[in-house]
N, CA and C atoms of all chains as a GROMACS GRO file, in nm:
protein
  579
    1UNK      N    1   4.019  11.787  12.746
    1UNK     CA    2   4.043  11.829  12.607
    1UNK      C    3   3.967  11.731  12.518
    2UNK      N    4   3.852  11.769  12.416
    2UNK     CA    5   3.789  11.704  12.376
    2UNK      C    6   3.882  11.638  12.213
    3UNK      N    7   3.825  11.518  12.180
    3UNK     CA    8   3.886  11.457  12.056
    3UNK      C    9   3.899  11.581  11.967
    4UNK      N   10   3.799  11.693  11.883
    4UNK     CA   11   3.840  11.751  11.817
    4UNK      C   12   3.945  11.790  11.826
    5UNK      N   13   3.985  11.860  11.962
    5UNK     CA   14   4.124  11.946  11.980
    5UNK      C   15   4.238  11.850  11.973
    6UNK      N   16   4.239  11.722  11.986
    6UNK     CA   17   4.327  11.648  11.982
    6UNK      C   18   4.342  11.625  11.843
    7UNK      N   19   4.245  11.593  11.769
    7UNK     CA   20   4.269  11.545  11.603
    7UNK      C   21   4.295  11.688  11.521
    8UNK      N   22   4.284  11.820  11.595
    8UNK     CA   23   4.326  11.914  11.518
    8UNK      C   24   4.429  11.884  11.540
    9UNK      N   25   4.502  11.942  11.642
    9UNK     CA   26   4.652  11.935  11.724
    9UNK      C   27   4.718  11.836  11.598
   10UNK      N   28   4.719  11.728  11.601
   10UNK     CA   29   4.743  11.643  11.536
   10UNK      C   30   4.776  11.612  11.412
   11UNK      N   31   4.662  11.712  11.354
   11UNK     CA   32   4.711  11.708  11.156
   11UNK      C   33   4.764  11.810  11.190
   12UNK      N   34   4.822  11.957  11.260
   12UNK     CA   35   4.898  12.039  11.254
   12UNK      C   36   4.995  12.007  11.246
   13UNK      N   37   5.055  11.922  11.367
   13UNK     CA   38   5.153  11.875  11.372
   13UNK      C   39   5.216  11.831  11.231
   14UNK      N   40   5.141  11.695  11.157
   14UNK     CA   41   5.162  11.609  11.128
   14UNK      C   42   5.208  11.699  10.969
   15UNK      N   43   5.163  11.778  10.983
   15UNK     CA   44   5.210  11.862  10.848
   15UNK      C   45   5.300  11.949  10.824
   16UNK      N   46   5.350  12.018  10.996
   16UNK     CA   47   5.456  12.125  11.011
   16UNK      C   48   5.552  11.992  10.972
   17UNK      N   49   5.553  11.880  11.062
   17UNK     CA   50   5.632  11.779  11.034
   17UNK      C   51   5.683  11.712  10.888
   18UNK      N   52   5.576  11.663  10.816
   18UNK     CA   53   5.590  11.662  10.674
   18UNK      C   54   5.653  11.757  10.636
   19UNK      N   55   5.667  11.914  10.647
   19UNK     CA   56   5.704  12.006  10.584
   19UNK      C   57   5.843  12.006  10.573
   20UNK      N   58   5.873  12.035  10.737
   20UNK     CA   59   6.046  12.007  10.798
   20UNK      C   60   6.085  11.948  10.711
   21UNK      N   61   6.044  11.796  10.730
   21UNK     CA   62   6.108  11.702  10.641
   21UNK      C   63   6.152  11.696  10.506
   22UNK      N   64   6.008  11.752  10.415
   22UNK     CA   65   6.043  11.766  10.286
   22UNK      C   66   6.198  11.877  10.270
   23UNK      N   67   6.159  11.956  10.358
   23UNK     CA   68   6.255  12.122  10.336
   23UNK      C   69   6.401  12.015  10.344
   24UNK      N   70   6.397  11.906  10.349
   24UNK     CA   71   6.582  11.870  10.396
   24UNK      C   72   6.616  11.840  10.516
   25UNK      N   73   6.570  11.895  10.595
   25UNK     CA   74   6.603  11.919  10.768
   25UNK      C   75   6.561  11.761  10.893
   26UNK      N   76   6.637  11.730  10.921
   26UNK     CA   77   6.645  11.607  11.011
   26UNK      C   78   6.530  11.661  11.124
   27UNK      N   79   6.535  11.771  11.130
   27UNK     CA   80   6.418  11.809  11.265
   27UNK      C   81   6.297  11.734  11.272
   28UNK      N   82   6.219  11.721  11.125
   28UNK     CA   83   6.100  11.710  11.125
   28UNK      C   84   6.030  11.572  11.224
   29UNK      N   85   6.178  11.498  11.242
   29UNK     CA   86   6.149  11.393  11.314
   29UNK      C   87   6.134  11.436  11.461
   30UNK      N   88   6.164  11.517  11.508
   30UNK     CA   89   6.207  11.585  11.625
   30UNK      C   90   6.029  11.684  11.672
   31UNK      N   91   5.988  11.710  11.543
   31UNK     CA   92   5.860  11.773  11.515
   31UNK      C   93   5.792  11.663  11.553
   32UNK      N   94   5.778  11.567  11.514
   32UNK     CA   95   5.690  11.446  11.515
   32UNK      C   96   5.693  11.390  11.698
   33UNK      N   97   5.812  11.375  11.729
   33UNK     CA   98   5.827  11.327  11.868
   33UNK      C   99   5.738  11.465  11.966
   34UNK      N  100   5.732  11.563  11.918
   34UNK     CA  101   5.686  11.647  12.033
   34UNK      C  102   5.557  11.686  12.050
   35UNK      N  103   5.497  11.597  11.894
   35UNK     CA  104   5.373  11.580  11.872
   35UNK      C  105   5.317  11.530  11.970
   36UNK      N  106   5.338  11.383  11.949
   36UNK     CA  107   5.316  11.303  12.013
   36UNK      C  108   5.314  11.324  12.176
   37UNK      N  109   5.400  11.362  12.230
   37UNK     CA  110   5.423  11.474  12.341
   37UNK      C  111   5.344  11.552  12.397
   38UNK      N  112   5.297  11.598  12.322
   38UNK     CA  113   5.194  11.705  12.308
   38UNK      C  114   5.033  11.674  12.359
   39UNK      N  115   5.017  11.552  12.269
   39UNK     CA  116   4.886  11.532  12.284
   39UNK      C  117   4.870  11.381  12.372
   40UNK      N  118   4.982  11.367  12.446
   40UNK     CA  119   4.988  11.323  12.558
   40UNK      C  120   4.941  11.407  12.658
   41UNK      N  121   4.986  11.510  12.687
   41UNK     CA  122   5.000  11.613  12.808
   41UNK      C  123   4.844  11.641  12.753
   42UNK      N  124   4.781  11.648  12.662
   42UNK     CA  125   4.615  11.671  12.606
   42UNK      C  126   4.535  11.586  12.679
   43UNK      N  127   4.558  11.440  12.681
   43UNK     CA  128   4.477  11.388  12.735
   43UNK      C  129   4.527  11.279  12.885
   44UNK      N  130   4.604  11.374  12.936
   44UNK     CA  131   4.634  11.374  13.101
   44UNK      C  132   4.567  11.400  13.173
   45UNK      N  133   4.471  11.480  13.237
   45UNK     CA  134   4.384  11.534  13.255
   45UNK      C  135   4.245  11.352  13.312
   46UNK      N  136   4.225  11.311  13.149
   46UNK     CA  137   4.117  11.239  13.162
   46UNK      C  138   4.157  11.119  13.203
   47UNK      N  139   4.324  11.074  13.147
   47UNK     CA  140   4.350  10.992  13.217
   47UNK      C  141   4.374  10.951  13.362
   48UNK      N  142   4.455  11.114  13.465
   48UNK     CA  143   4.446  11.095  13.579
   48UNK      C  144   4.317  11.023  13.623
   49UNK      N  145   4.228  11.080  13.578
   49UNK     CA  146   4.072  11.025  13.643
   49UNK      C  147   4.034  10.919  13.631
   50UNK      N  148   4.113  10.848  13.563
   50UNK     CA  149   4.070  10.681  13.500
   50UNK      C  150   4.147  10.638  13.626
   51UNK      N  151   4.276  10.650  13.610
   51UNK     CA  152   4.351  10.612  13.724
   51UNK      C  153   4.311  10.614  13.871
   52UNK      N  154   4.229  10.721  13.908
   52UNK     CA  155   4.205  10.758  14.058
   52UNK      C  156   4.082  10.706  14.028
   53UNK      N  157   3.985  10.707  13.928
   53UNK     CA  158   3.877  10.598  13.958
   53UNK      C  159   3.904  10.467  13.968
   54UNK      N  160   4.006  10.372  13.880
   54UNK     CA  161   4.074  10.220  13.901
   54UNK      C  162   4.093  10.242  14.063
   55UNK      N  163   4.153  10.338  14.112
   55UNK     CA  164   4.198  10.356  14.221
   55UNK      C  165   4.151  10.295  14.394
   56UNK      N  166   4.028  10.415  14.373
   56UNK     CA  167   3.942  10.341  14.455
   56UNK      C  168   3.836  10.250  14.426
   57UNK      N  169   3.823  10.231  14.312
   57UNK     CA  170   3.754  10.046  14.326
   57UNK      C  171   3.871   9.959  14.367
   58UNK      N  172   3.989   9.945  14.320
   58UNK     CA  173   4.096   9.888  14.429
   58UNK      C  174   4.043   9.890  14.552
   59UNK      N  175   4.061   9.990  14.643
   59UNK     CA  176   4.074  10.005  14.766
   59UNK      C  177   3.917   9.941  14.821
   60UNK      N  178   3.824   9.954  14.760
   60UNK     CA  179   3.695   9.872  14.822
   60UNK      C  180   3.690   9.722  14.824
   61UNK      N  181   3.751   9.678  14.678
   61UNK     CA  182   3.766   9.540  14.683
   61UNK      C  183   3.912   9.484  14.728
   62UNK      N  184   4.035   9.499  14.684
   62UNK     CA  185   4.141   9.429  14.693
   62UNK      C  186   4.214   9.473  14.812
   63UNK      N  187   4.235   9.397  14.921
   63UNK     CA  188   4.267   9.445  15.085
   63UNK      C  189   4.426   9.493  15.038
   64UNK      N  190   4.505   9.393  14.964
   64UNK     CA  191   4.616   9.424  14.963
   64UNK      C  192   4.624   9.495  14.768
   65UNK      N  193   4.694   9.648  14.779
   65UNK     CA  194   4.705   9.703  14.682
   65UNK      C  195   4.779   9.663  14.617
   66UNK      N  196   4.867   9.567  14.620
   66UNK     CA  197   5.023   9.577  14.567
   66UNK      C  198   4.979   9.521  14.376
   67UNK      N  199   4.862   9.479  14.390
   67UNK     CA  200   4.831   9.385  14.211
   67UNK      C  201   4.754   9.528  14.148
   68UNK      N  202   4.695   9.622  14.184
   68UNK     CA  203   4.681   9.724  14.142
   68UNK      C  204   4.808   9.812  14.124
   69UNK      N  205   4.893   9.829  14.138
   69UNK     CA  206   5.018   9.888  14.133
   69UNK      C  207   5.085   9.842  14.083
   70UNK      N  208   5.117   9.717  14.065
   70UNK     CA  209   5.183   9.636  13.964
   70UNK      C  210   5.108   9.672  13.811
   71UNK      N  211   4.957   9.633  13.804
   71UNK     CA  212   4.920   9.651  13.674
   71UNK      C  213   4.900   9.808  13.621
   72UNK      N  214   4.949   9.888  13.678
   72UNK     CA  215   4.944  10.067  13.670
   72UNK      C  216   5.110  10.076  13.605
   73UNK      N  217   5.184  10.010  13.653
   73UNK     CA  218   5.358  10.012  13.611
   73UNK      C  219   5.296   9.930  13.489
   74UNK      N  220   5.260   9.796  13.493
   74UNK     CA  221   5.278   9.737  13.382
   74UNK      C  222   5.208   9.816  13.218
   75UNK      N  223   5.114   9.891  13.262
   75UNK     CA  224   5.069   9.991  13.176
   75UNK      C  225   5.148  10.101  13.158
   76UNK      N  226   5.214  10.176  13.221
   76UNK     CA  227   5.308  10.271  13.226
   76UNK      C  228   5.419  10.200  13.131
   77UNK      N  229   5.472  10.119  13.171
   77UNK     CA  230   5.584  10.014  13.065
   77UNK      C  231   5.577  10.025  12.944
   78UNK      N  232   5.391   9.966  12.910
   78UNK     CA  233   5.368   9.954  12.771
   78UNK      C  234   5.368  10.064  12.709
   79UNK      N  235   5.308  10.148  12.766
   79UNK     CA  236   5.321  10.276  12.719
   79UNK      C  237   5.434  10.367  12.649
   80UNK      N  238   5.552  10.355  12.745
   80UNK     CA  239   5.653  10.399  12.704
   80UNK      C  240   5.752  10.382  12.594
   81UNK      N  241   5.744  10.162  12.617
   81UNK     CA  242   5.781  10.120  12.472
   81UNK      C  243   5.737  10.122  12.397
   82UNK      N  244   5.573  10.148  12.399
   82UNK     CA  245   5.513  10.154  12.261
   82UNK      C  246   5.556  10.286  12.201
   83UNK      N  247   5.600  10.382  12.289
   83UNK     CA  248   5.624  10.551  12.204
   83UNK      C  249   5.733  10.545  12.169
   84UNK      N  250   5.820  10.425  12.235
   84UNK     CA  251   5.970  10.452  12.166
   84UNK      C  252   5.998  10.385  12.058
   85UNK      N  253   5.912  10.258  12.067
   85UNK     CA  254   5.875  10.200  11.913
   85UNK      C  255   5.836  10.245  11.824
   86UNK      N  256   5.744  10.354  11.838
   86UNK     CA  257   5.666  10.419  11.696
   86UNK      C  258   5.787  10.492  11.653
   87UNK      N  259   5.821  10.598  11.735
   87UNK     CA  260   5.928  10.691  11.701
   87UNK      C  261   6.038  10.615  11.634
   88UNK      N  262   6.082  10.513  11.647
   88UNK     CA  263   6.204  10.435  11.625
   88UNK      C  264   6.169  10.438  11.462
   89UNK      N  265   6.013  10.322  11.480
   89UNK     CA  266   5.989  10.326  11.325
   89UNK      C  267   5.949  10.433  11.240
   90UNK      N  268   5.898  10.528  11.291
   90UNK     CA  269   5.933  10.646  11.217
   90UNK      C  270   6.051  10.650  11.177
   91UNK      N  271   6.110  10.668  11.219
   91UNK     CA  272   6.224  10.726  11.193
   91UNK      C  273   6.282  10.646  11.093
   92UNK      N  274   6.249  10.502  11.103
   92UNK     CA  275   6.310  10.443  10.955
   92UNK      C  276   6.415  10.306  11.036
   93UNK      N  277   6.418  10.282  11.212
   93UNK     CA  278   6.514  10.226  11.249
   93UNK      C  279   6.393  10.110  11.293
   94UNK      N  280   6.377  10.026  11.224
   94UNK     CA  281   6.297   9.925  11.258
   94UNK      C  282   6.344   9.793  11.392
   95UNK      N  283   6.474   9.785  11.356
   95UNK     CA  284   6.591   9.700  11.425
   95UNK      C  285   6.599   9.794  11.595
   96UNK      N  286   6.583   9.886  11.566
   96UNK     CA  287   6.601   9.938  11.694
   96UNK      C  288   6.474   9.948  11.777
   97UNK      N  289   6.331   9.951  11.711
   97UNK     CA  290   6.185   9.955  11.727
   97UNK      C  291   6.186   9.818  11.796
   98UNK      N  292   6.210   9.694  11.711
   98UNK     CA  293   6.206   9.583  11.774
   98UNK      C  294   6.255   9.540  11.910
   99UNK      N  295   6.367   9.598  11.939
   99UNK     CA  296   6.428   9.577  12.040
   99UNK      C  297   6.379   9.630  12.159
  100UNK      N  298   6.363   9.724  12.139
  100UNK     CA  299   6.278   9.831  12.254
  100UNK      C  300   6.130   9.782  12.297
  101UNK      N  301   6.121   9.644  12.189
  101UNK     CA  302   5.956   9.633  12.217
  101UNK      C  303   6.000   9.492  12.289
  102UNK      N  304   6.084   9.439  12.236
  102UNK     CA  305   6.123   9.326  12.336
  102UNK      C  306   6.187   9.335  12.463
  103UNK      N  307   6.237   9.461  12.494
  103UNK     CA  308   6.327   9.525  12.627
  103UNK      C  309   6.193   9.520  12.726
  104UNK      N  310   6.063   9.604  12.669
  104UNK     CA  311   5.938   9.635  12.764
  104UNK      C  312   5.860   9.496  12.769
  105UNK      N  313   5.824   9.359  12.690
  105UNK     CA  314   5.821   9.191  12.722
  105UNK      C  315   5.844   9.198  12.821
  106UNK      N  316   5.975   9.220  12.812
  106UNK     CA  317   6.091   9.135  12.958
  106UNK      C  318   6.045   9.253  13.080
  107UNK      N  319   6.038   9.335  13.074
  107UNK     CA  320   6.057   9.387  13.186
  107UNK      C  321   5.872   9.411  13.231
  108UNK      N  322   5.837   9.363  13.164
  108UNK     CA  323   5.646   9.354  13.177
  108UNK      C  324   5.651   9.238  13.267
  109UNK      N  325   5.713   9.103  13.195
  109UNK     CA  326   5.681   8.974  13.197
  109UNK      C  327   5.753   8.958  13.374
  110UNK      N  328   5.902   9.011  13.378
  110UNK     CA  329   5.907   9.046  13.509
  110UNK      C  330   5.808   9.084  13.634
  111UNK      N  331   5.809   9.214  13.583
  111UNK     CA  332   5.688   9.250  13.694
  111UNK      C  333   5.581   9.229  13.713
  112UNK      N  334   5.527   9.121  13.619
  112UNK     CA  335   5.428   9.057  13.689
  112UNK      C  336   5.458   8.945  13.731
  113UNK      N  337   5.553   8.847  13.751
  113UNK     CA  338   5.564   8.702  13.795
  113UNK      C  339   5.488   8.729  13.910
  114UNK      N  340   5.513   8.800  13.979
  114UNK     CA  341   5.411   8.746  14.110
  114UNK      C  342   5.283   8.760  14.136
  115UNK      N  343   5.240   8.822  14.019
  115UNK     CA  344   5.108   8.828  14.040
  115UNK      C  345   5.021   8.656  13.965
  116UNK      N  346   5.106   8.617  13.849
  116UNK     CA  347   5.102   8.505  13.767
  116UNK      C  348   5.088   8.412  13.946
  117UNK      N  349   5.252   8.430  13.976
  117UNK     CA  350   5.258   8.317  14.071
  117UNK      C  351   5.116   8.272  14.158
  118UNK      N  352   5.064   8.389  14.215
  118UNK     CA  353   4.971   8.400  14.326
  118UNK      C  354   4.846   8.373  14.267
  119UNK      N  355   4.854   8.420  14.149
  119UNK     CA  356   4.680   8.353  14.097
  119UNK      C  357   4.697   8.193  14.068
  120UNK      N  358   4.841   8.137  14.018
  120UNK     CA  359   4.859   7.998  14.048
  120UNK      C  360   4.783   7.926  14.174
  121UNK      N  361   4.853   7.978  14.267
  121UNK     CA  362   4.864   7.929  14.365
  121UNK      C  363   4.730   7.925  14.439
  122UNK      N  364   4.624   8.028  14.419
  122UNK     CA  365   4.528   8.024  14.428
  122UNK      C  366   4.435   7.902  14.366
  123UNK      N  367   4.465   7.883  14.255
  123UNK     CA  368   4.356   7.754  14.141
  123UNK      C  369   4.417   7.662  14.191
  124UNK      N  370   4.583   7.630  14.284
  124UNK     CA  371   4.630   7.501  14.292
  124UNK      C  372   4.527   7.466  14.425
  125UNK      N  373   4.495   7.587  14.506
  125UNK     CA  374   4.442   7.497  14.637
  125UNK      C  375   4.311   7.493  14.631
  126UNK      N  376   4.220   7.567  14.496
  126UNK     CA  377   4.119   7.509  14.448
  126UNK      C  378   4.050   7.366  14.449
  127UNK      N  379   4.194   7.283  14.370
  127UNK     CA  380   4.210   7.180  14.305
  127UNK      C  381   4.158   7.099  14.386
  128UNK      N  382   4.076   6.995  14.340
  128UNK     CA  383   4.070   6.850  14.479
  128UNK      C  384   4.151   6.742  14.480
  129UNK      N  385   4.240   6.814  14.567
  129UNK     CA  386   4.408   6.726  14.545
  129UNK      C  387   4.375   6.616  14.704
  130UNK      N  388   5.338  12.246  12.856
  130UNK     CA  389   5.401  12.191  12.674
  130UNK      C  390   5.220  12.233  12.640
  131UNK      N  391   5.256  12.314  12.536
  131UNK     CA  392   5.121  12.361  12.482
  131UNK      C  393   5.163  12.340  12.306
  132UNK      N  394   5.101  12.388  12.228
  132UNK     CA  395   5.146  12.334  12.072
  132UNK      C  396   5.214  12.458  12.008
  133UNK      N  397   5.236  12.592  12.117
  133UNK     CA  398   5.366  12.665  12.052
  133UNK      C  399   5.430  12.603  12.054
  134UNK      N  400   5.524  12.572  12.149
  134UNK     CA  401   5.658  12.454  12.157
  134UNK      C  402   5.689  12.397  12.033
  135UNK      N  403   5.571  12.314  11.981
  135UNK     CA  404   5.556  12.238  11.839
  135UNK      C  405   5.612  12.365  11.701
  136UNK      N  406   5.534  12.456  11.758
  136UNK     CA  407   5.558  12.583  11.628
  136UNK      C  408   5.659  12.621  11.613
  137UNK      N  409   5.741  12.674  11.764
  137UNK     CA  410   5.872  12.702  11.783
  137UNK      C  411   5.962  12.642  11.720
  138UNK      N  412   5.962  12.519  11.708
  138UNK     CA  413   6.028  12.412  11.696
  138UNK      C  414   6.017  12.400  11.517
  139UNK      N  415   5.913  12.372  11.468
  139UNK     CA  416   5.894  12.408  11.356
  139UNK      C  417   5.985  12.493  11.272
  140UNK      N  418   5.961  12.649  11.314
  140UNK     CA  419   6.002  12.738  11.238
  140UNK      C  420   6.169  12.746  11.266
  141UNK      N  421   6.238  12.670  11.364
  141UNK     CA  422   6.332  12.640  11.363
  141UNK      C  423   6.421  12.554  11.296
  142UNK      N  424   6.315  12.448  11.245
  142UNK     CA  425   6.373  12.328  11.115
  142UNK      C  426   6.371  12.410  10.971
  143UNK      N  427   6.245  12.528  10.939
  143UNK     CA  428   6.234  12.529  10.855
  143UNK      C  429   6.366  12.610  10.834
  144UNK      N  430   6.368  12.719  10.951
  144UNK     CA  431   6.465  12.850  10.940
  144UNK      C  432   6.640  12.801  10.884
  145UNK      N  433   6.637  12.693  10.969
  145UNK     CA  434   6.764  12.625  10.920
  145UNK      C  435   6.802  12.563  10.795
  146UNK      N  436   6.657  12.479  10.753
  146UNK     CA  437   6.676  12.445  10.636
  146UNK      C  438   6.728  12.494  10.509
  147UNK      N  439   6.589  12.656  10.530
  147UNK     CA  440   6.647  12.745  10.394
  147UNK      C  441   6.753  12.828  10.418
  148UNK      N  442   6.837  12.856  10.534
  148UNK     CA  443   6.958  12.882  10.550
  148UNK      C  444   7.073  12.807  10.494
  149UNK      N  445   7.070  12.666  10.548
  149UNK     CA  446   7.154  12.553  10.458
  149UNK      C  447   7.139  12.580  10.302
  150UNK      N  448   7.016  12.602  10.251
  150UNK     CA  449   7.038  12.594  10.096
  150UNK      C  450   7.096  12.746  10.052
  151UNK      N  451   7.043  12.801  10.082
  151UNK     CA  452   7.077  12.968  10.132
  151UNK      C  453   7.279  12.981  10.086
  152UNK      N  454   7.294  12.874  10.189
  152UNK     CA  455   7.448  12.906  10.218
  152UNK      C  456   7.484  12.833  10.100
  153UNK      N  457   7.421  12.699  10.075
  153UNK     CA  458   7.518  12.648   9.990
  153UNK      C  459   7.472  12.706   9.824
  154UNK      N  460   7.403  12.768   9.776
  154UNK     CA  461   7.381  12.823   9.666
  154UNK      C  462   7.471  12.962   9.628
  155UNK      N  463   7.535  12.998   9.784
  155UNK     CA  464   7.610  13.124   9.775
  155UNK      C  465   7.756  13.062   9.760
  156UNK      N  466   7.769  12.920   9.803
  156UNK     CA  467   7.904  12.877   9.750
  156UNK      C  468   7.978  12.830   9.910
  157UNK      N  469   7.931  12.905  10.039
  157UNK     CA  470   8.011  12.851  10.173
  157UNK      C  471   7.953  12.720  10.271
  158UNK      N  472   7.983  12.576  10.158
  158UNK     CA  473   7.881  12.486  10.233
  158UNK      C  474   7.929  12.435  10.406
  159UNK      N  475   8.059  12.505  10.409
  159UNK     CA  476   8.116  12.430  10.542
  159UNK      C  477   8.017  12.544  10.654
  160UNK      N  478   8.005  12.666  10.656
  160UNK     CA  479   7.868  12.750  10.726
  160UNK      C  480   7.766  12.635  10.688
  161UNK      N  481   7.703  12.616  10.587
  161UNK     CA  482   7.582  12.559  10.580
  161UNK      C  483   7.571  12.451  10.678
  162UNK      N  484   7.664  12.328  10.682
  162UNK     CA  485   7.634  12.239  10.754
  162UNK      C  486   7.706  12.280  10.886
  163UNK      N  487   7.738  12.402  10.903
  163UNK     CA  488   7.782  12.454  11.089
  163UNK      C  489   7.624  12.505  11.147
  164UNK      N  490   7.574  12.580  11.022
  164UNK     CA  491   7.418  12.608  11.099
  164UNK      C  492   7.335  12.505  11.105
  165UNK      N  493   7.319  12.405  11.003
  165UNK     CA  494   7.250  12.305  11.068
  165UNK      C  495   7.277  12.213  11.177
  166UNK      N  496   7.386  12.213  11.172
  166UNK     CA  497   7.462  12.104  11.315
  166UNK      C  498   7.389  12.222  11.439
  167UNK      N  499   7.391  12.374  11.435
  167UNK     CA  500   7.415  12.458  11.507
  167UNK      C  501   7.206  12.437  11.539
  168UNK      N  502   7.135  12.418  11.433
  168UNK     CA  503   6.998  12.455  11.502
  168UNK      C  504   6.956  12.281  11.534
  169UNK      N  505   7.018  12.169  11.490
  169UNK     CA  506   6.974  12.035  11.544
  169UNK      C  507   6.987  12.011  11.672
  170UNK      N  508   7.152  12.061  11.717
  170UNK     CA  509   7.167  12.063  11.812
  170UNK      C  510   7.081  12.175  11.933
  171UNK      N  511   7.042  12.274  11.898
  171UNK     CA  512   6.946  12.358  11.972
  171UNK      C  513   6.820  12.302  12.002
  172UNK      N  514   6.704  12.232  11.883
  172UNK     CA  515   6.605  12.159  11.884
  172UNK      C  516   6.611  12.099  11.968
  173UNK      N  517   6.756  11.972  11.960
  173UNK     CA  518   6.749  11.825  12.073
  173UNK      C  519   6.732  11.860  12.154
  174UNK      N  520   6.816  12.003  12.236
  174UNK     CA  521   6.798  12.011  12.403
  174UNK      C  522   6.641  12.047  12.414
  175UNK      N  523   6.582  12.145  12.285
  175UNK     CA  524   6.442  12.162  12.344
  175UNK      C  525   6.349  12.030  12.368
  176UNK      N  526   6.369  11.928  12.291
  176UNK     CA  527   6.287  11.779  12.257
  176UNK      C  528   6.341  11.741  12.394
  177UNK      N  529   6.470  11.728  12.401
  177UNK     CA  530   6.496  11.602  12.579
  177UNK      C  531   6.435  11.654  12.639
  178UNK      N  532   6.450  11.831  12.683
  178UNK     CA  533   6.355  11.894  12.772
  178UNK      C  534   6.222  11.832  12.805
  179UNK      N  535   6.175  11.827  12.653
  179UNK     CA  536   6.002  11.776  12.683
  179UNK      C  537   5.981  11.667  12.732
  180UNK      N  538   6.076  11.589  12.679
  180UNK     CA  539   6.067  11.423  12.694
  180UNK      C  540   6.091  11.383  12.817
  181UNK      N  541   6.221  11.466  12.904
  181UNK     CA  542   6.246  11.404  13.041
  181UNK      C  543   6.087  11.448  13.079
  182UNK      N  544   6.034  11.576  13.090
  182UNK     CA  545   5.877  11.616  13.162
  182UNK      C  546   5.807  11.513  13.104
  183UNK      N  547   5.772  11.447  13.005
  183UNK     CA  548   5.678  11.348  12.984
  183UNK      C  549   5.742  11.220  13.055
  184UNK      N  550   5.876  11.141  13.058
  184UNK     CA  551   5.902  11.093  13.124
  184UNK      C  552   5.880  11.088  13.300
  185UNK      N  553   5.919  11.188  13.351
  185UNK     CA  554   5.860  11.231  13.498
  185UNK      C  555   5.726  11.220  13.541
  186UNK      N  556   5.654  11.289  13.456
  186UNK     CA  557   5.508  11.239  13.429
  186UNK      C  558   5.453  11.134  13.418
  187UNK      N  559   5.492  11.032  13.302
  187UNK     CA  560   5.459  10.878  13.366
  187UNK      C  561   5.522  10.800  13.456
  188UNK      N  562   5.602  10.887  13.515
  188UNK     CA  563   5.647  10.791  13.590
  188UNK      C  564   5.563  10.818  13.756
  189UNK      N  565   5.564  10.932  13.810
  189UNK     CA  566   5.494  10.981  13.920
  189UNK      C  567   5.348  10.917  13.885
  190UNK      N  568   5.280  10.905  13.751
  190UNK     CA  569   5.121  10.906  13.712
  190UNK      C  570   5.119  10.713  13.760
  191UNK      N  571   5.214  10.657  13.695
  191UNK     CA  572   5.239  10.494  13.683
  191UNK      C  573   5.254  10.419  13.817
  192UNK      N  574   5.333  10.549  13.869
  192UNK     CA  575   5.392  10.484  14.042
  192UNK      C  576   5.515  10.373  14.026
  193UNK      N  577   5.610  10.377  13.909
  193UNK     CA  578   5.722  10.325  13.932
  193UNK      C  579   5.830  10.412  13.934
   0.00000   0.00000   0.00000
């Protein structure tokens, strides 16, 4: 799906949405989330292919996959809190945006300790100890 | 999820909206705010709908 169709998609949305809203109706926020939604599932497609190309350059260079799979979640993570953050602040709940962005930190900063650890551990036996 | 969904959804905020004013200009505001409770609540299940599929989706795409 090329950018035009996405940046049409997009001000459609963004105006049925405005509209809702003005009319009174709590939906329009609900309009806005499925936007977004929307032109996710738009550019799925190009992303699978990013993914399955990261994929196998993995598999030629890195014997063990497990740091490619870690950094595919850790992107998946960001991803998710970043959509629940926008939506949050849309919506006007900033306090709740924040939190959600500090929930996906922690649970980023988690899943990678071991990859942190192991590249440590690598520069320690570098070292000329 | 194609951008009817979006339209659907749409003409469902609007439909409710000018119903609410609809009702309350005729004088029965306790209808007015039963149909809007009545189409928010219809919307949400269509929105979780989408959201668990976009959820499922990154999650199978992410591999967690």
């Amino acid at each position: 799906m090329g950018i035009i169709q996405i940046v049409g998609a997009a001000l459609v949305v963004t105006i049925l949405s405005i509209l809702v809203k003005r009319m009174g109706s709590d939906i329009g926020l609900m309009v806005s989330i499925l936007g977004g939604i929307l032109i996710f599932f738009m550019v799925l497609p190009q992303l699978i292919e990013v993914i399955s190309v990261l994929g196998n350059l993995a598999q030629n260079i890195d014997t063990n996959l497990n740091h490619i799979t870690i950094i595919l979640r850790v992107i998946g993570v960001a991803y998710i809190a970043e959509f629940g953050a926008q939506i949050c602040k849309d919506a006007g709940e900033g306090a709740i945006a924040s939190k959600i962005e500090l929930s996906g930190k922690v649970i980023i900063m988690v899943m990678s300790a071991p990859v942190i650890v192991s590249f440590l551990n690598v520069i320690i036996t570098m070292l000329p100890s | 999820m194609d951008i009817s969904s979006v339209f659907q959804i749409a003409t469902v905020g609007i439909l409710v909206a000018v119903l609410n004013q609809v009702l309350n200009s005729v004088g029965r505001s306790e209808q007015a705010t039963m149909t809007t409770l009545a189409g928010v609540v219809i919307v949400l299940f269509w929105v979780i709908h989408h959201i668990s599929d976009l959820f499922s989706t990154v999650q199978t795409l992410f591999q967690f």
